[in-house]
C-alpha positions in Angstrom: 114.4 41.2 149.1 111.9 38.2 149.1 108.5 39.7 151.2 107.2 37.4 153.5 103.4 37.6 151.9 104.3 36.9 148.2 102.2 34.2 147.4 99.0 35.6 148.9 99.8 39.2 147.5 97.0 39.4 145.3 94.0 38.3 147.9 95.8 40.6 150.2 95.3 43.7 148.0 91.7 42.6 146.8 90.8 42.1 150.9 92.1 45.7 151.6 90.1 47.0 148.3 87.2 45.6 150.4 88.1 46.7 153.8 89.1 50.3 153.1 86.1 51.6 150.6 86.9 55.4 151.5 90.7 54.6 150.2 91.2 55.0 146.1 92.3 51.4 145.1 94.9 53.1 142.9 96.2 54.7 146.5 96.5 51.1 147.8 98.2 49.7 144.8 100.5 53.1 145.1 101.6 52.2 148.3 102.5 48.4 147.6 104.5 49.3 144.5 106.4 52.0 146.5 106.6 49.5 149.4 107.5 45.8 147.6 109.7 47.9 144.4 109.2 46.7 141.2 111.1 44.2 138.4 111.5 45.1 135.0 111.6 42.0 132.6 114.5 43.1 130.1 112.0 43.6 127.3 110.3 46.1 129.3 113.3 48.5 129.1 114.6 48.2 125.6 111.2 50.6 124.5 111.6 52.5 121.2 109.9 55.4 122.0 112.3 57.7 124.5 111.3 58.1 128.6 113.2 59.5 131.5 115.4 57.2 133.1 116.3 56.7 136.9 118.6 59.8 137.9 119.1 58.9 141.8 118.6 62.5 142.4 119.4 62.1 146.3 118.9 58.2 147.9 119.2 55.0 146.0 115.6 54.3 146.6 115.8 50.9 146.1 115.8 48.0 147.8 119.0 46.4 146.4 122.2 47.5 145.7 123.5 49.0 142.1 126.1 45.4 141.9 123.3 43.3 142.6 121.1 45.1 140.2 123.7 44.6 137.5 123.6 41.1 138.0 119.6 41.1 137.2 120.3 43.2 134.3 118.1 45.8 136.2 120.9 48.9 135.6 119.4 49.5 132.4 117.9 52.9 132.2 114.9 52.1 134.4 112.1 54.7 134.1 112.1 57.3 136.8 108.5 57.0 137.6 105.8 54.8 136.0 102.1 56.0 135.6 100.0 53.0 135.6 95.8 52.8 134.8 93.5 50.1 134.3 89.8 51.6 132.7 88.0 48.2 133.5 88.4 48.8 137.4 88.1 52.1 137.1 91.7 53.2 137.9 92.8 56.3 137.4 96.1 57.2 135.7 98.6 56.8 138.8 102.2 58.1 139.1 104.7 55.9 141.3 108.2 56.6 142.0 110.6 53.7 140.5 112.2 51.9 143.1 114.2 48.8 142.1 113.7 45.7 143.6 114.8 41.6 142.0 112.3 39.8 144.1 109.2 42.0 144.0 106.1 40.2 142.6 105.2 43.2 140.7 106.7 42.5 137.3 106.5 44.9 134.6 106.6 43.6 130.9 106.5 44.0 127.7 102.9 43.4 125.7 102.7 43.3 122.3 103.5 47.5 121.4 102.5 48.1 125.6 103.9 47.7 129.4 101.8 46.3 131.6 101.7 45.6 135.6 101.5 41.9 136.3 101.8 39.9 139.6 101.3 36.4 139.8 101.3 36.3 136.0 98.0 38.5 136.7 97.7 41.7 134.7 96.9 44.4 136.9 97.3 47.6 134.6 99.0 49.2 131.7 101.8 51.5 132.2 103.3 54.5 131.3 107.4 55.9 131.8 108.1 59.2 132.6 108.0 61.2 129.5 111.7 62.1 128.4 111.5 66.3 128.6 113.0 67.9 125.6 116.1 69.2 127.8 117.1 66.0 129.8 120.0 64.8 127.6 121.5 68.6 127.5 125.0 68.9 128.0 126.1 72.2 130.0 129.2 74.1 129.0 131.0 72.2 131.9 130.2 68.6 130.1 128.1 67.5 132.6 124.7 66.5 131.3 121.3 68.7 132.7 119.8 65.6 134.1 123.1 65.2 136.8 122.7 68.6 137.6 118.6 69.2 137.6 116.7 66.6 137.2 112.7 66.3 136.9 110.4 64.3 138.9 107.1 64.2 140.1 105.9 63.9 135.6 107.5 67.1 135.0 106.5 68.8 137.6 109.4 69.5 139.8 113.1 70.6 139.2 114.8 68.8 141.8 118.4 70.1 143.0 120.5 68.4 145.5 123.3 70.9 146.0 125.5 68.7 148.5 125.0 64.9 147.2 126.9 63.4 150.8 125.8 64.2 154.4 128.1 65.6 157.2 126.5 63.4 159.6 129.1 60.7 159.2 129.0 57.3 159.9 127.2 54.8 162.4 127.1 57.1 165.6 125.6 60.1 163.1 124.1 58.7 160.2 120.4 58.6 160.0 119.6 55.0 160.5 116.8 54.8 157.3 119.1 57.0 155.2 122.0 56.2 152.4 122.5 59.4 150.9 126.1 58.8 151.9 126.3 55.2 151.0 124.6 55.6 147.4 127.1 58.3 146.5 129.7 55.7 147.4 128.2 53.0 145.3 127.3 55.5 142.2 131.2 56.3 142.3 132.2 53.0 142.5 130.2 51.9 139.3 131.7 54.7 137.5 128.6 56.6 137.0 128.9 60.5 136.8 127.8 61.8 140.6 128.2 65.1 141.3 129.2 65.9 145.0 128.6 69.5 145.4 127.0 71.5 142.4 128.3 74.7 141.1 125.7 77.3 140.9 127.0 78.4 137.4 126.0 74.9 136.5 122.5 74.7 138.0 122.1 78.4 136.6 122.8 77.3 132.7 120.5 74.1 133.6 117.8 76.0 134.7 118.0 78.5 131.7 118.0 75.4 128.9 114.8 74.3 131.0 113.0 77.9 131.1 113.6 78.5 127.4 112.5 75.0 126.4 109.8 74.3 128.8 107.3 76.7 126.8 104.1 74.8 128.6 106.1 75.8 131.7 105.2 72.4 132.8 107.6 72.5 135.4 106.4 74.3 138.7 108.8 74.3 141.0 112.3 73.7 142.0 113.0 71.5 145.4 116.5 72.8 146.6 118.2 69.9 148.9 121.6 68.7 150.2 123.1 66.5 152.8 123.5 68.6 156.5 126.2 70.4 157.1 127.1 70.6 160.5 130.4 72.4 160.2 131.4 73.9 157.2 131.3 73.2 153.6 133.5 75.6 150.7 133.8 77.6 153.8 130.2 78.2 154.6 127.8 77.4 157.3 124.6 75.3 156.1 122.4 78.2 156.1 124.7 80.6 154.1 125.4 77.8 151.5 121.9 76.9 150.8 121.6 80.5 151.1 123.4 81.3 147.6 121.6 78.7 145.6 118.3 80.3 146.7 119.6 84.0 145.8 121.0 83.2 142.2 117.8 81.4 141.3 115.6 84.8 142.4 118.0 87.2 140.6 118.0 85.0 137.4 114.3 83.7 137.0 112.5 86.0 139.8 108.9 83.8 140.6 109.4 81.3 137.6 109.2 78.6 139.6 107.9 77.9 143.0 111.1 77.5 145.5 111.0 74.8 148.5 113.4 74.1 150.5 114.3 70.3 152.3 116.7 71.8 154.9 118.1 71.4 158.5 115.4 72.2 161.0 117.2 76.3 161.4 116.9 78.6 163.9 114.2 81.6 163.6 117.0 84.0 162.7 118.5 81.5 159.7 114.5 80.8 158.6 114.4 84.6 157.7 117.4 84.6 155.7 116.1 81.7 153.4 112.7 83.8 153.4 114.3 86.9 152.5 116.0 85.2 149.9 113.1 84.0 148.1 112.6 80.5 150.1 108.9 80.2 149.7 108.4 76.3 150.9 110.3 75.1 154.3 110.1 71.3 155.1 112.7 71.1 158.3 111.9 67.4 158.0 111.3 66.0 161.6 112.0 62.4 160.2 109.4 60.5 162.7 107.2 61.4 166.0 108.5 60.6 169.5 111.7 61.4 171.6 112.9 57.8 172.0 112.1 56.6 167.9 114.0 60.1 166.9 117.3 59.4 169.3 117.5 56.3 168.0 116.9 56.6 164.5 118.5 60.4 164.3 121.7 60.1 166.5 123.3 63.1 164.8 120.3 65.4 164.5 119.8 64.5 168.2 123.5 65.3 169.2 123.7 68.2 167.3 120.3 70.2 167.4 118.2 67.8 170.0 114.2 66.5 169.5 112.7 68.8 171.4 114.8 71.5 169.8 113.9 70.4 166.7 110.5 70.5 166.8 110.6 73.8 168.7 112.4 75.2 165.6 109.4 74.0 162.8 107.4 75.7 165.4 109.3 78.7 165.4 109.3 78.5 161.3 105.9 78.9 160.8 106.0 82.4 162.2 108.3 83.1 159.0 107.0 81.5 156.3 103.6 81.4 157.9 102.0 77.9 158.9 100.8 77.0 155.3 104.3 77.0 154.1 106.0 74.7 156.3 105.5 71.2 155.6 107.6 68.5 157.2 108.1 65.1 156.1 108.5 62.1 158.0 109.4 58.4 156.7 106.0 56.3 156.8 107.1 53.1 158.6 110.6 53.6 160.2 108.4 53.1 163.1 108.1 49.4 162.6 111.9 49.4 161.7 113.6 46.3 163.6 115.2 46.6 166.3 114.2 49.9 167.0 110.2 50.5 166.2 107.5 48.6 166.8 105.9 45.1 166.7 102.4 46.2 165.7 101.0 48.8 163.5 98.7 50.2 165.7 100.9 50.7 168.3 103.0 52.6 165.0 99.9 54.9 163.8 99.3 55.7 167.6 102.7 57.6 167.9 102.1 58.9 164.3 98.4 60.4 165.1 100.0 62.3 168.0 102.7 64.0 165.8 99.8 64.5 163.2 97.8 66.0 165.8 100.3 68.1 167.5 101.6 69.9 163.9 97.7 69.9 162.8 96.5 71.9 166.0 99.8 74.6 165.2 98.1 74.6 161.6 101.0 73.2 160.1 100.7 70.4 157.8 103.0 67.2 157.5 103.5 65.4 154.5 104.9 62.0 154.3 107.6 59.4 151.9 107.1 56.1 152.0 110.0 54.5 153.9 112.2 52.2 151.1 114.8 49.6 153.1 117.7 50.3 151.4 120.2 47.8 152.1 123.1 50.2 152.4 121.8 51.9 155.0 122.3 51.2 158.9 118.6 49.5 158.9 119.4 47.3 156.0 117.6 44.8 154.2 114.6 44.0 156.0 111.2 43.1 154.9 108.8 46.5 154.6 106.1 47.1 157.0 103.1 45.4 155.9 100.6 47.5 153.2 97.6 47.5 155.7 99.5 50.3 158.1 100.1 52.3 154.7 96.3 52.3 154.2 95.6 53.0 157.5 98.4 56.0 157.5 96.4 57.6 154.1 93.0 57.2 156.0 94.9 59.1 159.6 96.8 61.3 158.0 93.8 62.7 155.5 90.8 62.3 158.6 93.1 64.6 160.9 94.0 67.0 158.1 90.0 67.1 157.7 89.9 67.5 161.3 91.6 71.0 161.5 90.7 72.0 158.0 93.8 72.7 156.8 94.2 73.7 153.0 95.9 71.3 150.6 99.8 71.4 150.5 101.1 74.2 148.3 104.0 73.3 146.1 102.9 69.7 145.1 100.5 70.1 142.6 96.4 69.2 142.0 95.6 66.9 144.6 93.3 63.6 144.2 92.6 60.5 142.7 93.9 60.9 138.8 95.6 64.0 139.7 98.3 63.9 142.1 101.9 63.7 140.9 104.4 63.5 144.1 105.4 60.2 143.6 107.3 58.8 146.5 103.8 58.1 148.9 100.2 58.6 147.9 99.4 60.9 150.7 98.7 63.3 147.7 96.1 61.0 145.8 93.6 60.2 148.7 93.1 64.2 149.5 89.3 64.6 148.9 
């Protein structure tokens, strides 16, 4: 996916550096890599030493498809996240979800016995993959390898579990039009890659036991528990009640070992309390982006089958279970500049994003966001990203308002700030003061 402003990337990131004093650099640079993807020459992935590599734990989160990846010799092993620093401007060690992309102009290659960042044959920083944890290549009883069934992110951080890999929002008068959770289970398939559809608990169980007993540094936190909606039934269960189990075996088995968050349906107040009572301790009823018209277009199930209005009365309605702190909702930063549906300018974009900041804020609950990634399987396609200067301006609006109410830094993510932050998929974590 060629980006319109290749050749005058580099002066484009140096202005912004300029422009934005109160932004870390590191943020900006964040938010460019997550936004343009990166290429790995082939030398860059044939690295002695071991590192985690790419698990597509939910979405394809790149911005070309798994054939055309093949054909650029990109398919091999790429790192799950990078970590990238540079001590002559003062950059802080930075960790940045991997997301796959032939025509980036950020290039990461080999140098001498190191990986460096480069972008118009500039050097920009060394790098660093994801450290390979001491369980990831364990295979369960069932043959299926730990890393299909519970994968880490965020450096180690977070145990993340997607219990349904597909979506019962089906095709294009459901489907979410920025999501291919059901398309990149169809392409994994296809290339004969190992893709679970639904996990067995026994199997997440035995993973999560090999990862308590070997993770002495309990350097992994907490556990995000995830799926596709189900707006029927699935093994017989509503949504709630399926999730439901999941949450329950992990409480009986490891009590508070790990933190537990959920990235569920937006439920109602009665279904909330189940998931609290079973040991739910995180709720992000995901509210996808602000504004009646954007969410119709851009959610057609979730508005057929639950409704905007409903489902912002329901994170509402949340809060008074898990209390306010504890309900974080994400939206995807820059669906609303998606074509045809968004906007033409980016102010017009952070406008309707302030008021959804602002209304959540005021109600003392505290949105978080993931950088949108055009993925070319899904209804929005390949398109070129949103430009970098309304992802800067986002990080400055969405810290100034959470400044604004004085709300507490999100629980369940980590340290926050420059240097510290490890949520990978947006940098909304790295510019918390």
């Amino acid at each position: 996916m060629p980006l319109q402003s290749d050749l005058n990337i580099l002066q484009q990131l140096e202005a912004l550096f300029l422009s934005y004093p109160d932004i870390p650099q590191e943020a900006i640079l964040k938010q460019d890599l997550l936004r343009c993807g990166l290429y790995f020459e082939k030398e860059a992935l044939s690295l002695s030493e071991a590192y985690k590599p790419k698990d597509y734990f939910i979405f394809s989160f790149d911005l070309a498809t798994l054939s055309d990846l093949e054909k650029q010799g990109q398919t091999n092993k790429p790192p799950e996240e990078i970590r990238f620093f540079n001590q002559e401007r003062d950059w802080l060690p930075t960790i940045v979800s991997v997301r796959l992309n032939p025509d980036s102009p950020y290039i990461v290659k080999k140098q001498g016995d190191k990986v460096i960042l480069t972008c118009q044959n500039e050097i920009l920083a060394t790098i660093e993959y994801h450290p390979n944890p001491p369980f990831h290549s364990h295979v369960l009883s069932s043959k299926k390898k730990l890393s299909e069934i519970a994968p880490v992110l965020e450096w180690g951080y977070l145990i993340y579990i997607t219990a349904f890999r597909l979506c019962q929002y089906w095709g294009e008068k459901e489907e979410c039009r920025f999501c291919d959770i059901n398309a990149n289970y169809r392409q994994q398939k296809n290339m004969g890659r190992p893709y679970t559809g639904i996990k067995s608990i026994a199997d997440i169980i035995e993973a999560l036991e090999h990862i308590n007993k070997t993770d002495t540094t309990e350097q992994t936190k907490a556990i995000t528990l995830t799926g596709g909606s189900i707006t029927d039934h699935l093994q017989g269960k509503k949504e709630v009640d399926f999730y439901l189990e999941y949450i329950q075996a992990i409480k009986e088995n490891f009590q508070d070992r790990w933190i537990i968050k959920g990235v569920l349906e937006a439920f109602t107040k009665e279904d909330c309390q189940k998931l609290a009572d079973a040991g739910m301790e995180i709720y992000h009823p995901n509210y996808e982006v602000w504004g009646e018209s954007l969410f119709s277009q851009l959610c057609p199930g979730k508005t057929k089958l639950i409704g905007y209005q409903n489902w912002i009365n329901r994170i509402l309605d949340s809060a008074k279970i898990f209390g306010s702190d504890k309900v974080i909702p994400n939206f995807v930063a820059g669906i609303e500049l998606a074509k045809p549906y968004g906007f033409s300018h980016i102010d017009d974009a952070l406008k309707i994003t302030q008021e959804g900041l602002d209304f959540f804020m005021s109600h003392k609950i505290l949105p978080r966001f993931t950088t949108w990634c055009p993925e070319p399987l899904s209804f929005l396609g390949k398109q070129t990203p949103p430009p970098l200067e309304y992802y800067v301006k986002l990080l400055r609006l969405w810290r100034n308002t959470k400044e604004k109410y004085n709300l507490p830094h999100p629980q369940g993510y980590g340290n926050p700030g420059r240097g510290n932050a490890v949520f990978s998929v947006s940098a909304f974590m790295d510019v918390i003061r």
